[in-house]
C-alpha positions as CSV (number, residue, x, y, z in Angstrom):
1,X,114.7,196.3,6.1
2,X,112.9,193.2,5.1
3,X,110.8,195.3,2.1
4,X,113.6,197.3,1.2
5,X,114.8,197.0,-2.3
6,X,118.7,197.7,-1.2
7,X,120.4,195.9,1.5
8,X,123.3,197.7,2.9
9,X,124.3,195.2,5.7
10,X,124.5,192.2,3.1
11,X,127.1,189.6,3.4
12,X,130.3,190.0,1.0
13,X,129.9,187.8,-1.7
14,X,132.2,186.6,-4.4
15,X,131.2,189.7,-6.4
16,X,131.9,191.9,-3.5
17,X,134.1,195.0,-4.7
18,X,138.0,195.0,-3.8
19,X,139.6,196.4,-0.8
20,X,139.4,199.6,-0.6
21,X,136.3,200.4,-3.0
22,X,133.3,202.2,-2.0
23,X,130.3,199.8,-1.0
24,X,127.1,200.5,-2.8
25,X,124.0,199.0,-2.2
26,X,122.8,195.4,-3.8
27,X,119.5,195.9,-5.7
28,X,117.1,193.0,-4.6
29,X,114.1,191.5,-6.2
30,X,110.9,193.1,-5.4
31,X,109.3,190.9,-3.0
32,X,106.1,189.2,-4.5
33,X,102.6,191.1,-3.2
34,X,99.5,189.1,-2.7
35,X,97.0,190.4,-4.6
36,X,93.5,189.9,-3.2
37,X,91.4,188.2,-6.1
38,X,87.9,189.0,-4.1
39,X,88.6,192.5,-3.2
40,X,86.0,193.8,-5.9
41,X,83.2,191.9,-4.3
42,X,82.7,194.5,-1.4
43,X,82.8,197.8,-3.1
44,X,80.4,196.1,-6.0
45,X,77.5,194.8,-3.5
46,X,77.6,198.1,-1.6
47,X,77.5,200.2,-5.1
48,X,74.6,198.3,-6.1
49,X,72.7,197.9,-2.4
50,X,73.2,201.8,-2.5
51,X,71.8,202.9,-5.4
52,X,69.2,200.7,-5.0
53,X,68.3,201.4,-1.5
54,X,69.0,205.5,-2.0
55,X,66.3,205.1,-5.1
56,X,64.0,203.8,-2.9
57,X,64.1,205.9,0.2
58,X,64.5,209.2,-1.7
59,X,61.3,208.0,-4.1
60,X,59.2,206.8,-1.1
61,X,60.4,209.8,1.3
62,X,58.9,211.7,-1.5
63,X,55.5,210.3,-0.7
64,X,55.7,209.6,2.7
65,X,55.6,213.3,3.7
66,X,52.1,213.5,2.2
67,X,51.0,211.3,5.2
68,X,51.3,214.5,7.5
69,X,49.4,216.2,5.6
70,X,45.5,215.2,7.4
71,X,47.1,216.7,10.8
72,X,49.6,219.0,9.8
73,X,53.3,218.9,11.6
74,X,52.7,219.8,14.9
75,X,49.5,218.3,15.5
76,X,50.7,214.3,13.9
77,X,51.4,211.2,16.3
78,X,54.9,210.1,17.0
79,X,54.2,207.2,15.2
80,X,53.9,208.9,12.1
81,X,56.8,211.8,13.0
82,X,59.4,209.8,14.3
83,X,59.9,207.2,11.1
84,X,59.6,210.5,8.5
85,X,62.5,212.1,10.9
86,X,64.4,208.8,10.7
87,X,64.0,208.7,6.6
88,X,65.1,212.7,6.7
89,X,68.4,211.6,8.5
90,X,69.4,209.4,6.1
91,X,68.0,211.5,2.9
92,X,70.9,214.4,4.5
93,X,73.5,212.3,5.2
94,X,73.1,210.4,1.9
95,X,75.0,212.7,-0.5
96,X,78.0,213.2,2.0
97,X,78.7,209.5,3.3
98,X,77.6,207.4,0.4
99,X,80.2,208.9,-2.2
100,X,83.3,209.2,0.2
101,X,82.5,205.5,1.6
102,X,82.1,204.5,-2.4
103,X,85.2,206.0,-3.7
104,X,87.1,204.9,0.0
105,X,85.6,201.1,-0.7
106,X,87.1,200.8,-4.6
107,X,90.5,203.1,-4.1
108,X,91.5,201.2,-0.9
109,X,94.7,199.0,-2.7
110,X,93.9,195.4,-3.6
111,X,95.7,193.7,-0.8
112,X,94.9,191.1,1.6
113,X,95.8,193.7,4.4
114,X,93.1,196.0,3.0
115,X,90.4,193.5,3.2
116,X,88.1,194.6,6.5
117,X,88.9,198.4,6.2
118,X,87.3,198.0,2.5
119,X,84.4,196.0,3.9
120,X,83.6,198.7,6.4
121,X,84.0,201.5,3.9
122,X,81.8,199.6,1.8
123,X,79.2,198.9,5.2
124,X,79.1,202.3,5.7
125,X,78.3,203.1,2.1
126,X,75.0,201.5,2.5
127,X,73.6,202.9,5.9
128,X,72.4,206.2,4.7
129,X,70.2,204.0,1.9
130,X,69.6,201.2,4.5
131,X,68.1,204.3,7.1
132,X,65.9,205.8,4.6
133,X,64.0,202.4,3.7
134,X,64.2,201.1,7.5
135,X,61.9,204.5,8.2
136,X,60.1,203.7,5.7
137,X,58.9,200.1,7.1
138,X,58.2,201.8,10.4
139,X,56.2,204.0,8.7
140,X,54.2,201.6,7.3
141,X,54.3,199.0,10.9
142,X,53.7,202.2,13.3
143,X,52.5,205.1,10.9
144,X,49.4,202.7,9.6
């Protein structure tokens, strides 16, 4: 009963009603809610780091498949399969996870209380992206 706007069980008052009136409820204040003044920070960084990262993994995935192309797919190295497989993951999961974990990060209320579950919404935003362009260094270390 602490957040409730009405308060049944209050004490009589000098306003109380007279003997024999019905009781209604007291209307009380709205508490104060803390509003978080950083909460915007998370969902921004991750909007940004996801575009930025999905550019660059969908752009260089592009290209990167050309490097099977001097031994065909069944005959290439692991070295060279197993980063391009590791770039598709995160091409496919991309266009599901990204927007949800976006739209999850900035509709997520603006409350202290709110404060990790938006920073995980908006970590998860960014793997997808962040997969893509790790293949893509192994690609480069192991794929030579």
């Amino acid at each position: 009963m602490e957040n409730s706007r009405y308060n049944a069980f209050a004490a009589p008052t000098a306003t109380a009603p007279a003997v024999g009136a019905p009781l209604l409820p007291r209307v009380m204040p709205p508490a104060h809610v803390a509003q978080n003044t950083t909460a915007w920070v998370a969902p921004t960084i991750a909007t940004v780091l996801a575009a930025i990262l999905t550019f660059i993994g969908v752009f260089t995935l592009g290209f990167a498949v050309m490097a099977t192309d001097s031994c065909g797919p069944d005959n290439c190295s692991s070295d060279i399969t197993v980063p391009l497989g590791l770039m598709g993951y995160g091409l496919y999961a991309s266009p599901f996870v990204t927007p949800v974990a976006l739209v999850t990060a900035w509709a997520l209320p603006w409350r202290p209380r709110w404060a990790a579950a938006r920073r995980w919404a908006a970590t998860v935003a960014v793997l997808p992206g962040l997969t893509m362009v790790t293949g893509l260094f192994l690609l480069l270390t192991l794929g030579g």
